[in-house]
C-alpha positions in Angstrom: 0.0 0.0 0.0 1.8 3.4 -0.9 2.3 5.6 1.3 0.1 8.6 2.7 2.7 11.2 2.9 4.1 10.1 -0.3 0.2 10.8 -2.0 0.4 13.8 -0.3 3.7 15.4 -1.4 3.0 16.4 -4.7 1.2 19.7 -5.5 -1.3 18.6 -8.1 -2.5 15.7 -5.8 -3.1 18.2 -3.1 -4.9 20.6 -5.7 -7.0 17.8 -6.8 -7.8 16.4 -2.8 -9.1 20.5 -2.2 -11.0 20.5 -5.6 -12.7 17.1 -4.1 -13.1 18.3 -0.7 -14.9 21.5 -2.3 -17.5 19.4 -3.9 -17.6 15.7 -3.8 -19.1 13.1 -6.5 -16.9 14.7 -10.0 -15.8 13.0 -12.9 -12.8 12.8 -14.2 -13.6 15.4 -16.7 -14.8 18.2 -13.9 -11.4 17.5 -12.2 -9.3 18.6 -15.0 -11.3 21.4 -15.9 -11.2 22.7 -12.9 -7.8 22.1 -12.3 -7.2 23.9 -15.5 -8.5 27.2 -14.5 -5.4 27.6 -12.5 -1.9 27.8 -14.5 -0.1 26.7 -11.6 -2.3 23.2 -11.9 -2.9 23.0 -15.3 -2.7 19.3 -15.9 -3.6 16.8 -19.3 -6.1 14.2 -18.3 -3.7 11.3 -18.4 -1.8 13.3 -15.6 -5.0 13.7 -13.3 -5.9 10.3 -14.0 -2.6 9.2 -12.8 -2.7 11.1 -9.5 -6.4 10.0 -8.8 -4.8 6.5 -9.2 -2.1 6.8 -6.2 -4.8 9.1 -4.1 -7.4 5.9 -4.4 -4.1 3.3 -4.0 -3.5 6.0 -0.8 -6.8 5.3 0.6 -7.5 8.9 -0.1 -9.6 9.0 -3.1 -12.8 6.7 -3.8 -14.5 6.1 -7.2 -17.4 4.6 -7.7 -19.6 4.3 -11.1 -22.7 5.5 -11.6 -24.1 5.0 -15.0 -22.0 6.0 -17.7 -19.8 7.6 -15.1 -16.8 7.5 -12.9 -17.4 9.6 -9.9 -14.4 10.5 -7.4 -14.9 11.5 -3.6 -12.2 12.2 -1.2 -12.2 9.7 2.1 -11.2 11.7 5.1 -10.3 9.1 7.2 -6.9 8.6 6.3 -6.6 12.0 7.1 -8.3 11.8 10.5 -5.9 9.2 11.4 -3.0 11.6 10.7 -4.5 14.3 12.8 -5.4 12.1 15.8 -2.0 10.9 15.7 -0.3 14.1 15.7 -2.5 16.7 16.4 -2.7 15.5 20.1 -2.5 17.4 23.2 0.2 15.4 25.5 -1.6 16.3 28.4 -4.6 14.3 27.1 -2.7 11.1 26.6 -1.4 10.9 30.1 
Protein backbone atom coordinates (compact mmCIF):
# COMPACT_ATOMS: atom_id res chain seq x y z
CA UNK A 1 0.00 0.00 0.00
CA UNK A 2 1.76 3.44 -0.92
CA UNK A 3 2.28 5.58 1.34
CA UNK A 4 0.05 8.57 2.68
CA UNK A 5 2.70 11.23 2.92
CA UNK A 6 4.11 10.09 -0.34
CA UNK A 7 0.20 10.78 -1.97
CA UNK A 8 0.41 13.77 -0.33
CA UNK A 9 3.66 15.36 -1.43
CA UNK A 10 2.97 16.37 -4.74
CA UNK A 11 1.23 19.70 -5.50
CA UNK A 12 -1.27 18.63 -8.10
CA UNK A 13 -2.46 15.66 -5.83
CA UNK A 14 -3.08 18.22 -3.08
CA UNK A 15 -4.93 20.64 -5.74
CA UNK A 16 -7.05 17.79 -6.81
CA UNK A 17 -7.81 16.44 -2.80
CA UNK A 18 -9.14 20.46 -2.21
CA UNK A 19 -10.98 20.55 -5.57
CA UNK A 20 -12.66 17.10 -4.11
CA UNK A 21 -13.15 18.27 -0.70
CA UNK A 22 -14.88 21.53 -2.34
CA UNK A 23 -17.46 19.42 -3.88
CA UNK A 24 -17.61 15.65 -3.83
CA UNK A 25 -19.08 13.14 -6.50
CA UNK A 26 -16.87 14.69 -9.96
CA UNK A 27 -15.80 13.03 -12.93
CA UNK A 28 -12.77 12.80 -14.19
CA UNK A 29 -13.56 15.43 -16.74
CA UNK A 30 -14.78 18.21 -13.94
CA UNK A 31 -11.44 17.52 -12.24
CA UNK A 32 -9.35 18.63 -15.00
CA UNK A 33 -11.32 21.37 -15.93
CA UNK A 34 -11.25 22.71 -12.92
CA UNK A 35 -7.78 22.08 -12.34
CA UNK A 36 -7.16 23.86 -15.53
CA UNK A 37 -8.49 27.19 -14.49
CA UNK A 38 -5.41 27.61 -12.51
CA UNK A 39 -1.92 27.81 -14.53
CA UNK A 40 -0.09 26.71 -11.59
CA UNK A 41 -2.31 23.20 -11.89
CA UNK A 42 -2.92 23.03 -15.29
CA UNK A 43 -2.72 19.28 -15.87
CA UNK A 44 -3.62 16.82 -19.30
CA UNK A 45 -6.11 14.18 -18.32
CA UNK A 46 -3.70 11.30 -18.39
CA UNK A 47 -1.77 13.30 -15.60
CA UNK A 48 -4.95 13.74 -13.28
CA UNK A 49 -5.86 10.32 -13.97
CA UNK A 50 -2.56 9.16 -12.85
CA UNK A 51 -2.73 11.14 -9.51
CA UNK A 52 -6.36 10.00 -8.79
CA UNK A 53 -4.82 6.48 -9.20
CA UNK A 54 -2.07 6.85 -6.18
CA UNK A 55 -4.75 9.09 -4.13
CA UNK A 56 -7.41 5.92 -4.44
CA UNK A 57 -4.14 3.32 -4.02
CA UNK A 58 -3.47 6.02 -0.84
CA UNK A 59 -6.79 5.26 0.57
CA UNK A 60 -7.51 8.91 -0.09
CA UNK A 61 -9.60 9.00 -3.06
CA UNK A 62 -12.79 6.66 -3.83
CA UNK A 63 -14.50 6.08 -7.20
CA UNK A 64 -17.41 4.57 -7.69
CA UNK A 65 -19.59 4.33 -11.05
CA UNK A 66 -22.71 5.52 -11.57
CA UNK A 67 -24.07 4.98 -14.98
CA UNK A 68 -22.03 5.99 -17.69
CA UNK A 69 -19.77 7.62 -15.10
CA UNK A 70 -16.85 7.49 -12.87
CA UNK A 71 -17.36 9.60 -9.86
CA UNK A 72 -14.43 10.52 -7.45
CA UNK A 73 -14.93 11.48 -3.57
CA UNK A 74 -12.21 12.25 -1.20
CA UNK A 75 -12.25 9.74 2.07
CA UNK A 76 -11.22 11.75 5.09
CA UNK A 77 -10.29 9.08 7.20
CA UNK A 78 -6.89 8.57 6.32
CA UNK A 79 -6.58 12.03 7.15
CA UNK A 80 -8.32 11.85 10.48
CA UNK A 81 -5.92 9.21 11.37
CA UNK A 82 -3.00 11.57 10.75
CA UNK A 83 -4.51 14.31 12.79
CA UNK A 84 -5.45 12.10 15.80
CA UNK A 85 -1.96 10.92 15.74
CA UNK A 86 -0.29 14.07 15.74
CA UNK A 87 -2.54 16.66 16.44
CA UNK A 88 -2.74 15.52 20.15
CA UNK A 89 -2.54 17.37 23.15
CA UNK A 90 0.17 15.38 25.46
CA UNK A 91 -1.59 16.34 28.44
CA UNK A 92 -4.61 14.27 27.08
CA UNK A 93 -2.67 11.14 26.58
CA UNK A 94 -1.41 10.86 30.13
Amino acid sequence: MPDIYDALAAPARRAILDALAERADQTLFELVNRLSTDPATALTRQAVSQHLQVLEEAGLVERRRQGRYVLHTLTPEPLRAIARRWLTDPQEQS
